[in-house]
RODO-2510 file (C-alpha; in nm, 4 decimals, decimal comma):
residues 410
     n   res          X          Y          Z
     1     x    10,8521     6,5877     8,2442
     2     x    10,5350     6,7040     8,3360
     3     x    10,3279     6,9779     8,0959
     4     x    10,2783     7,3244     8,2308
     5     x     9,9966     7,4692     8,0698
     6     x     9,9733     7,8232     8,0093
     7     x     9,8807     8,0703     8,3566
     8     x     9,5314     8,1799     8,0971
     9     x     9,3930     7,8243     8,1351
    10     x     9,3490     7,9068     8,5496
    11     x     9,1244     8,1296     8,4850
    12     x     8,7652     8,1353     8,5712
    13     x     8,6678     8,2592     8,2092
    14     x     8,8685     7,9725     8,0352
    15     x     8,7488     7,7187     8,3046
    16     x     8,3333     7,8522     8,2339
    17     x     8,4389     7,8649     7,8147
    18     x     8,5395     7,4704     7,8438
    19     x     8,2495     7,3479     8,1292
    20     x     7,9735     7,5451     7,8694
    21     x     8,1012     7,3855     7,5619
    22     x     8,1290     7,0300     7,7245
    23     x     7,7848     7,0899     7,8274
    24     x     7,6612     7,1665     7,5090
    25     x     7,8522     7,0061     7,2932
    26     x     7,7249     6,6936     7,5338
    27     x     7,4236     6,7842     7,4936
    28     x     7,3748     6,8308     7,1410
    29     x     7,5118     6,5221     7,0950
    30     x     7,3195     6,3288     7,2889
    31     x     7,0011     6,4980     7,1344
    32     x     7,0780     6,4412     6,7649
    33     x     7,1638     6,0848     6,8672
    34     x     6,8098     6,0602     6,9695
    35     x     6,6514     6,2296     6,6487
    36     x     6,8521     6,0709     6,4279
    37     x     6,7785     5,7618     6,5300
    38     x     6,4005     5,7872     6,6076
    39     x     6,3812     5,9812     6,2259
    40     x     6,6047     5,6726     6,0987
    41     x     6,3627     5,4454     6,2414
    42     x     6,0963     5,6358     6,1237
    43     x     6,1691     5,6336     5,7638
    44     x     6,3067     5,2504     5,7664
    45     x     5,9605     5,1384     5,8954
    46     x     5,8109     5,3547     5,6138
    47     x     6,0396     5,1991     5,3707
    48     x     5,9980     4,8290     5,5078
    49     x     5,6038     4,8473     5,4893
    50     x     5,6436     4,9571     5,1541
    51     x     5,8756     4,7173     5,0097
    52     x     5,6253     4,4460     5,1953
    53     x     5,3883     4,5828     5,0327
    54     x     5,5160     4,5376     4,7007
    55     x     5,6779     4,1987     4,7701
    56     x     5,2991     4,0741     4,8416
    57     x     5,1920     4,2025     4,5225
    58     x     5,5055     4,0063     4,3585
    59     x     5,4099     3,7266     4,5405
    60     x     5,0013     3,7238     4,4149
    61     x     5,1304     3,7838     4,0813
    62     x     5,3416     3,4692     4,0558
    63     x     5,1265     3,2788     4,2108
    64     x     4,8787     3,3514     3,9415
    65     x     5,1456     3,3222     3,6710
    66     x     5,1653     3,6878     3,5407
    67     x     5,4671     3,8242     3,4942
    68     x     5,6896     3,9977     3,7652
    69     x     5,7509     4,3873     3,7874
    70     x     6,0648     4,5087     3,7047
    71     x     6,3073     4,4570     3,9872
    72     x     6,1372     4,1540     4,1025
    73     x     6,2137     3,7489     4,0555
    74     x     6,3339     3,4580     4,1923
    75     x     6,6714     3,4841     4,3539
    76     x     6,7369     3,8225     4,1623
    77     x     7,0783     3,9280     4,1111
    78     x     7,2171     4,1733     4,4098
    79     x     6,9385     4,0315     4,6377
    80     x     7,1715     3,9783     4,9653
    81     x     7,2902     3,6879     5,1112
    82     x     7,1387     3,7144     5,4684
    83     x     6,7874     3,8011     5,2655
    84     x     6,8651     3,5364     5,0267
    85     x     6,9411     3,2278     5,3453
    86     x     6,5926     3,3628     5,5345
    87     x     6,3784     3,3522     5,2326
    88     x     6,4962     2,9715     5,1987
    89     x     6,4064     2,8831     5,5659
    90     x     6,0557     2,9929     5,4695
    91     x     6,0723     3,3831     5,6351
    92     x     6,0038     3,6542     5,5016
    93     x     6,2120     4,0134     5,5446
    94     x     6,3562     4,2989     5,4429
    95     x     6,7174     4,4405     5,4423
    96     x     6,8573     4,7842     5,3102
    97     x     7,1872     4,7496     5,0661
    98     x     7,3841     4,8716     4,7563
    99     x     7,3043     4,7545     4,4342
   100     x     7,4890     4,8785     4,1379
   101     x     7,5725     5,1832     4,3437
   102     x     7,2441     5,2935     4,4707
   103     x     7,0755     5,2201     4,8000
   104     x     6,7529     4,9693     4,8069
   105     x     6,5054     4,8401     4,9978
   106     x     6,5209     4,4660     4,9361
   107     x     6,2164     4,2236     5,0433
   108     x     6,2191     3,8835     5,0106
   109     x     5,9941     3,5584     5,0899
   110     x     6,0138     3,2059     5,0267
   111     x     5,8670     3,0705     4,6901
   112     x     5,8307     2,7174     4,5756
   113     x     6,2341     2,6672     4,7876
   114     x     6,3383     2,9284     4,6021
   115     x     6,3487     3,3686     4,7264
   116     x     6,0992     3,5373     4,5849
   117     x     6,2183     3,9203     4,6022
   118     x     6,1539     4,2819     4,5091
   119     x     6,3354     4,5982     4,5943
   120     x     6,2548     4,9672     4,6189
   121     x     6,4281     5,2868     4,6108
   122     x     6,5806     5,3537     4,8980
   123     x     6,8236     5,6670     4,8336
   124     x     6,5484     5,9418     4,8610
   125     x     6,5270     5,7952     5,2162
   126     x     6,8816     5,7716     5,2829
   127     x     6,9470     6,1449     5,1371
   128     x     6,7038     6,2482     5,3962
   129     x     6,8295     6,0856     5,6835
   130     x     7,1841     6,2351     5,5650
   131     x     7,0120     6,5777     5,5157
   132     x     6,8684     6,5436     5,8982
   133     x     7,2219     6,4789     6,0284
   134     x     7,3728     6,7963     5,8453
   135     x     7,1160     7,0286     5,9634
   136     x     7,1825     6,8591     6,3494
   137     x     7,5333     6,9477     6,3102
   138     x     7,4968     7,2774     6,1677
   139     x     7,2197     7,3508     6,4150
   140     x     7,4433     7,2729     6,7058
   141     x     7,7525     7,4045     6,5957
   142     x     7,5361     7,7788     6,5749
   143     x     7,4109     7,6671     6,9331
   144     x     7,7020     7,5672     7,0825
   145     x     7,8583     7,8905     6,9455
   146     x     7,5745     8,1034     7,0291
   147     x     7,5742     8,0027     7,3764
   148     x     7,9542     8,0340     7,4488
   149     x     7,9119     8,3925     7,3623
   150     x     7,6373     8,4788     7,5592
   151     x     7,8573     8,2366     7,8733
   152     x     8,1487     8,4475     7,7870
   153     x     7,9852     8,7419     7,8275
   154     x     7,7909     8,6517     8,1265
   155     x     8,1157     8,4928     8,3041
   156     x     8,3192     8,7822     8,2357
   157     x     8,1081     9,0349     8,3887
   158     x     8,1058     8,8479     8,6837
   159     x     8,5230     8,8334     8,6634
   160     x     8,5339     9,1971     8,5593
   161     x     8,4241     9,2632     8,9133
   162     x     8,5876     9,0075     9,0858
   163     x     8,9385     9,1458     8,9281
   164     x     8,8354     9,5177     9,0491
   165     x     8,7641     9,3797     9,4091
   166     x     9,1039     9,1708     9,3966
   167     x     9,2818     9,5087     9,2509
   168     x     9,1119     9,7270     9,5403
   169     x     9,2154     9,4226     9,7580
   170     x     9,5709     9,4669     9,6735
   171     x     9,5832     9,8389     9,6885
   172     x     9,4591     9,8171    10,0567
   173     x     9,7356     9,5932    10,1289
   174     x     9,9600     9,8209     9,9994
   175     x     9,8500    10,0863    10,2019
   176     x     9,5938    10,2793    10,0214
   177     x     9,3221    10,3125    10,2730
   178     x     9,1050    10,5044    10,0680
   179     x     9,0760    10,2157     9,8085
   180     x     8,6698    10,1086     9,7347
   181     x     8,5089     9,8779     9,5446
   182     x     8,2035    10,0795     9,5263
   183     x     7,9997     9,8257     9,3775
   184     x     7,6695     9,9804     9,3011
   185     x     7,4594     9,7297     9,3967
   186     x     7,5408     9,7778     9,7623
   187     x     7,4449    10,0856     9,7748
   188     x     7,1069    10,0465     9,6972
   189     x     6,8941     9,8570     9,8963
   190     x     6,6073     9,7820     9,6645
   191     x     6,8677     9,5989     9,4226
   192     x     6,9079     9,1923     9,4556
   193     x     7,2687     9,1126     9,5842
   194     x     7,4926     8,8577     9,4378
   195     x     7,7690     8,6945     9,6182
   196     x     8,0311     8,9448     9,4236
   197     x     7,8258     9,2258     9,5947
   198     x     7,8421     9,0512     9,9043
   199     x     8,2078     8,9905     9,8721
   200     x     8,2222     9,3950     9,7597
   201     x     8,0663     9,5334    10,0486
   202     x     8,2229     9,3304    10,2983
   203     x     8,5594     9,4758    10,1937
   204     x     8,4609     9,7997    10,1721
   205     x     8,3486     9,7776    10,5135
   206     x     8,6746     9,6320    10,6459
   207     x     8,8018     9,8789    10,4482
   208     x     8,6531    10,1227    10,6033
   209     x     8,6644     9,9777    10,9632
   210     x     9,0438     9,9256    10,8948
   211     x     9,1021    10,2615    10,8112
   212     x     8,9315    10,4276    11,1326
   213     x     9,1153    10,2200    11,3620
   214     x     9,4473    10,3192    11,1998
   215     x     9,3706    10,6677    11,2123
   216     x     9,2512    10,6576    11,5638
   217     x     9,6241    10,5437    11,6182
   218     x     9,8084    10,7430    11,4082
   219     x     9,6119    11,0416    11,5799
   220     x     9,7131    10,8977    11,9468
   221     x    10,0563    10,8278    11,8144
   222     x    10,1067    11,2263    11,6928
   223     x     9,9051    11,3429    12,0068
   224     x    10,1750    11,1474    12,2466
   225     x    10,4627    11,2284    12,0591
   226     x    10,3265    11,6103    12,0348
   227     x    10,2790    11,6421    12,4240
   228     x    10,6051    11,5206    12,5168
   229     x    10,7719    11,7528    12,3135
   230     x    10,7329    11,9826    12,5610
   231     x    10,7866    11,8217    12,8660
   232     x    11,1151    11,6717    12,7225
   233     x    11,2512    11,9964    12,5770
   234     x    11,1751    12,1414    12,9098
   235     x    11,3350    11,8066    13,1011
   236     x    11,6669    11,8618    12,8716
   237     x    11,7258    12,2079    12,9561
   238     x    11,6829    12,1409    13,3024
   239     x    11,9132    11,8914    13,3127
   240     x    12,2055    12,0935    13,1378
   241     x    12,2046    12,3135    13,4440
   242     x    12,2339    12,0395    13,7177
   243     x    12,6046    12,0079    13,8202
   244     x    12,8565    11,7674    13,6305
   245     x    12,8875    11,4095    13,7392
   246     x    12,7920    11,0494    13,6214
   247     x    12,3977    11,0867    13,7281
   248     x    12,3952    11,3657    13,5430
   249     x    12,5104    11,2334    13,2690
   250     x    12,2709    10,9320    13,2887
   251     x    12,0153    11,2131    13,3175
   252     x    12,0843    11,3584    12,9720
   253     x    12,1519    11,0414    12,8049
   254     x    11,7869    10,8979    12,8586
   255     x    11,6346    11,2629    12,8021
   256     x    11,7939    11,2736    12,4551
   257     x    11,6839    10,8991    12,3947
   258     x    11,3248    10,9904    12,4815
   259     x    11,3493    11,2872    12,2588
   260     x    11,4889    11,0965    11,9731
   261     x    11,1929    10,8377    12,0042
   262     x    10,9231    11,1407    12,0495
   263     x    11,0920    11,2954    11,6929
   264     x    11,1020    10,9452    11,5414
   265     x    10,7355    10,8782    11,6508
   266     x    10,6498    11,2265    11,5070
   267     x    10,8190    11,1442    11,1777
   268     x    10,6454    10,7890    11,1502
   269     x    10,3169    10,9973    11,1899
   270     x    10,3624    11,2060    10,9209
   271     x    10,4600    10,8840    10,6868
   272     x    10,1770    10,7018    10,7887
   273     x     9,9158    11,0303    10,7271
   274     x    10,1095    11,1266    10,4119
   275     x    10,0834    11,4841    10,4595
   276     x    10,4192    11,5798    10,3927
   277     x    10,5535    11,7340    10,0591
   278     x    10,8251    11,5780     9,8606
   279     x    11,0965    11,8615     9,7297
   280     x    11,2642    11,7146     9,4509
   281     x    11,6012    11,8279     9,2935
   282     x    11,8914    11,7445     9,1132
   283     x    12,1590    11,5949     9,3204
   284     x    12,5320    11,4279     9,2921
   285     x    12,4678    11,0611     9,4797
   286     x    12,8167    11,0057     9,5233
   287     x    12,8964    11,3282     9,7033
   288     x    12,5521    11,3577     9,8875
   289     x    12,6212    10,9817    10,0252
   290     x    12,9946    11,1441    10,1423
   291     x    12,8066    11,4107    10,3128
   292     x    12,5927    11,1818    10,5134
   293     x    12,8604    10,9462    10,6380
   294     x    13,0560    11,2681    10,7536
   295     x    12,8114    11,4173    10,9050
   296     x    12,7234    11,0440    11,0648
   297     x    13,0643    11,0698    11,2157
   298     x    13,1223    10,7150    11,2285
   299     x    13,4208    10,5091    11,0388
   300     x    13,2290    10,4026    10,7578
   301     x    13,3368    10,3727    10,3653
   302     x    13,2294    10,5326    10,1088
   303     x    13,3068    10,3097     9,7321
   304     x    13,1546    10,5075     9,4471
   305     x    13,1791    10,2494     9,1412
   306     x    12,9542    10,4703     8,9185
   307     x    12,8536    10,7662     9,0075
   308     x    12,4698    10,9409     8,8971
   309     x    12,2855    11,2581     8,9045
   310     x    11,9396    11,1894     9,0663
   311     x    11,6359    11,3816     9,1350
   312     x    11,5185    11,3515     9,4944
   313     x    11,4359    11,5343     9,7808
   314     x    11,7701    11,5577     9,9564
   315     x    11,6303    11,6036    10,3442
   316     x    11,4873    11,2418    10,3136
   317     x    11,7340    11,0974    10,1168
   318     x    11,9885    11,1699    10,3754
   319     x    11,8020    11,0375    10,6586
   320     x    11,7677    10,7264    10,4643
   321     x    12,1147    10,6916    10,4432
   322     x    12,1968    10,8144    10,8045
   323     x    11,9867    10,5513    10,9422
   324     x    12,0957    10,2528    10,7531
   325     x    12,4264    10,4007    10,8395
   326     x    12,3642    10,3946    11,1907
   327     x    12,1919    10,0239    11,2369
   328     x    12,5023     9,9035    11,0353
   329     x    12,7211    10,0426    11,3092
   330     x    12,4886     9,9675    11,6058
   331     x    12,3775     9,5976    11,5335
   332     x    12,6420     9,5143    11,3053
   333     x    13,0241     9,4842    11,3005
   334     x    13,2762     9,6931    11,1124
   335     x    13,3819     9,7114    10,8035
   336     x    13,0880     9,9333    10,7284
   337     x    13,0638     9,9827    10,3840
   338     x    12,8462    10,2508    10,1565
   339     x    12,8525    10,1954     9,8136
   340     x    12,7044    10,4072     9,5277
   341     x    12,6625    10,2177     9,1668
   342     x    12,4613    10,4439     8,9676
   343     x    12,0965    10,4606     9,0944
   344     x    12,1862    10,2062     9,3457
   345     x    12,3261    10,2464     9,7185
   346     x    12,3480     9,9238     9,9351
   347     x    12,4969     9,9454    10,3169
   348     x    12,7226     9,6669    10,4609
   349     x    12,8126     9,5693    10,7916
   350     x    13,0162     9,2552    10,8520
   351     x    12,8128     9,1242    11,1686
   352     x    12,5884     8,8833    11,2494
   353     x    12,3595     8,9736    10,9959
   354     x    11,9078     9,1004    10,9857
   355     x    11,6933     8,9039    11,2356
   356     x    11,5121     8,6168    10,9928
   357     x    11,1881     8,8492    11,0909
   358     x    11,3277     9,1716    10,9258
   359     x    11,4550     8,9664    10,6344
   360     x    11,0462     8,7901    10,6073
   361     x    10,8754     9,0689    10,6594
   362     x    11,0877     9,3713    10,6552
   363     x    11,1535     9,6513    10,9824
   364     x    10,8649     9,6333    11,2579
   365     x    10,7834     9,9415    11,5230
   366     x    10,9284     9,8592    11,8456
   367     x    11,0915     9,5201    11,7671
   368     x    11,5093     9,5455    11,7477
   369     x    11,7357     9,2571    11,7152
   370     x    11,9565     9,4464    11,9774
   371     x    11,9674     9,8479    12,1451
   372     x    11,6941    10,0385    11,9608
   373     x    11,3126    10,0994    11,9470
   374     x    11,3084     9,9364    11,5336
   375     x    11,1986    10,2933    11,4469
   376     x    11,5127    10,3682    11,2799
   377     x    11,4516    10,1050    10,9713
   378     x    11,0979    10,1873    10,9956
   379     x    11,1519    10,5335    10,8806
   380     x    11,4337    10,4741    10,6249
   381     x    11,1366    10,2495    10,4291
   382     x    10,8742    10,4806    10,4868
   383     x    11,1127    10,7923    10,3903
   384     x    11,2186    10,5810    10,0915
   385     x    10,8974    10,5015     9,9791
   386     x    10,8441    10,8972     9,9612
   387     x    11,0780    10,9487     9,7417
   388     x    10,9720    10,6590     9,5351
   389     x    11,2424    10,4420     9,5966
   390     x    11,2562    10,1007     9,6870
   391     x    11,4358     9,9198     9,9939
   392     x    11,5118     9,5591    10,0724
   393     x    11,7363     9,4017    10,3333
   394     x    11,9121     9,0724    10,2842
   395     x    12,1508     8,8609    10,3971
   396     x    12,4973     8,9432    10,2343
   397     x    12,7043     8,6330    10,0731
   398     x    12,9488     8,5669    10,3077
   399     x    12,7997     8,7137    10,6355
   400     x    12,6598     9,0473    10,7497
   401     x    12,3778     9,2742    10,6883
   402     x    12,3126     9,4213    10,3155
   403     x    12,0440     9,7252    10,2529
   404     x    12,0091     9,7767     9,8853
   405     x    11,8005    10,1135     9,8218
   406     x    11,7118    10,1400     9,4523
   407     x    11,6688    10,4836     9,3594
   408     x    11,3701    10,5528     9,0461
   409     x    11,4859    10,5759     8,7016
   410     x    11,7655    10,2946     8,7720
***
């Protein structure tokens, strides 16, 4: 079973916290390993030329028969073994061990086949070598520390702005155009750049770029859709005075589509811009939903397992409904089914079910599975998303189309 460690540890903080403190910890160690062991060789030296020292003094003085210092003699007891074997083969040399609990400097040499040896004090050595290896430890724990704060702090500047350009990043995907970074240090020229700046600017300027092209279509959009207004409303009441037939007919048929696309284009307009005001009221979702599929005038159910009270803006609400309404009966098959369960209304048709695209990505301008511009679904999520609420199509369990809208406060 393999460990899943917690989402924190991904972060660039966390991943800067553990690099610094391998670093330092690395290299504090490998720098006290090096003073420790020059200062240990340091003060062994000292303590070896001492002890030789003595041990020739030892050695002068039996040779000339005086007596021996105390800690001194021939094959003393604690001298160690090692020391105890060289000074036999005719050597002379030193070795540092315990004797009766306290740390000495032995020296030895060879006398008459016998060891001839001395020893010194070692432990004022030894408690300074232990002394040195405290204050390394202590020194780079307050290092290591000291330096993962000011790393913290550095690195999480540096993510501070990187999170504000990801959460400007996200609000442009979700449509706010107006979203900048701002960072200050690309707007002034005199100021060094650092690759967050860089990163900064270069969405703000596809922000920016991004937004003028949209406009620049929304504006054409309106201005099309505005201009044929006229012509069309002109074009229909012309054609309700030519004489009754089937070309006639055909006549008004395509002059009411193309004036249903110019009002659809219009509405999408004012979506995209935002311009619009939302009304709000108290409504009865059960008996507004009735309303819609009446006035719809198609043979569609209405199932209200729990009934609510919701505030919304009733004009958009109902064209919400109307147009899921009228997809499910266009592209899909009957039973058509409107339910109502609290806060929640979902739409079922029993056909062949959303295009895989719609289901990926949700509705798209001008792209139908069938009859139809796409404009219908397009403005049931933007009309939705006025209101607050939320949309999603999916496949239903066994076959046909499902649209769930999820009213706020549910």
């Amino acid at each position: 079973m393999r460990l899943r460690l917690p989402a924190w540890t991904a972060t660039l903080t966390w991943k800067s916290a553990c690099f610094i403190a391998v670093m330092c910890c690395s290299l504090a160690a490998v720098l006290g390993a090096l003073v420790h062991v020059e200062v240990t060789r340091q003060t062994v030296a000292a303590a070896r030329e001492k002890a030789l020292g003595k041990l020739g003094e030892v050695t002068d003085r039996y040779e000339a028969g005086e007596p021996l210092p105390p800690g001194s003699g021939l094959d003393p007891v604690g001298l160690p073994p090692e020391l105890r074997a060289l000074a036999a083969g005719g050597h002379r040399g030193t070795v540092v061990a315990e004797h009766r609990g306290r740390p000495m400097m032995w020296a030895a040499g060879p006398a008459d086949g016998r060891a001839l040896a001395t020893a010194i004090d070692y432990g004022q050595s030894a408690r300074t070598i232990s002394g040195l290896d405290n204050a390394i430890i202590g020194s780079s724990v307050l290092a290591i520390g000291g330096t993962l704060l000011v790393g913290a702090f550095a690195v999480t500047r540096v993510t501070r702005r990187l999170h504000q350009t990801a959460t400007v990043a996200r609000r442009i995907t979700q449509g706010d155009l107006d979203a900048r970074v701002d960072d200050p240090r690309t707007k002034d020229p005199s100021r060094r750049q650092d690759e967050v700046a860089t990163v900064a600017g270069a969405l703000d300027t596809m922000a920016g770029s991004l937004q003028s092209k949209l406009e620049s279509e929304r504006r054409f959009t309106a201005d099309v859709a505005h201009e044929l207004r006229t012509p069309l409303t002109g074009l229909q009441a012309a054609s309700e005075l030519l004489p009754a037939g089937r070309p006639t007919e055909l006549v008004r048929e395509r002059v009411r589509t193309m004036r249903q696309l110019t009002e659809d284009l219009l509405e999408i307009s004012r979506l995209d811009s935002g311009s619009e005001a939302v009304e709000t009221d108290l409504h009865q979702l059960g008996r507004l939903a009735g309303r819609v599929v009446r006035a719809s005038g198609t043979d569609t159910e209405v199932v209200v397992l729990r009934d609510a009270h919701v505030e919304t803006d009733r004009r958009r609400l109902e064209r919400v409904l109307g147009n899921l309404v009228a997809n499910a009966h266009q592209h899909g098959r009957q039973p058509v089914v409107l339910t109502v369960d609290g806060q929640v209304v979902t739409v079922r048709d029993h056909g062949d079910g959303f295009p895989d695209y719609l289901l990926a990505h949700g509705p798209q301008r001008f792209r139908s599975g069938g009859k139809g511009h796409g404009l219908g679904l397009t403005i049931a999520v933007g009309q939705a998303a006025a209101i607050g609420a939320t949309l999603r199509f999916r496949a239903a369990e066994d076959g046909g189309g499902l649209a769930v809208l999820t009213l706020p406060g549910s």
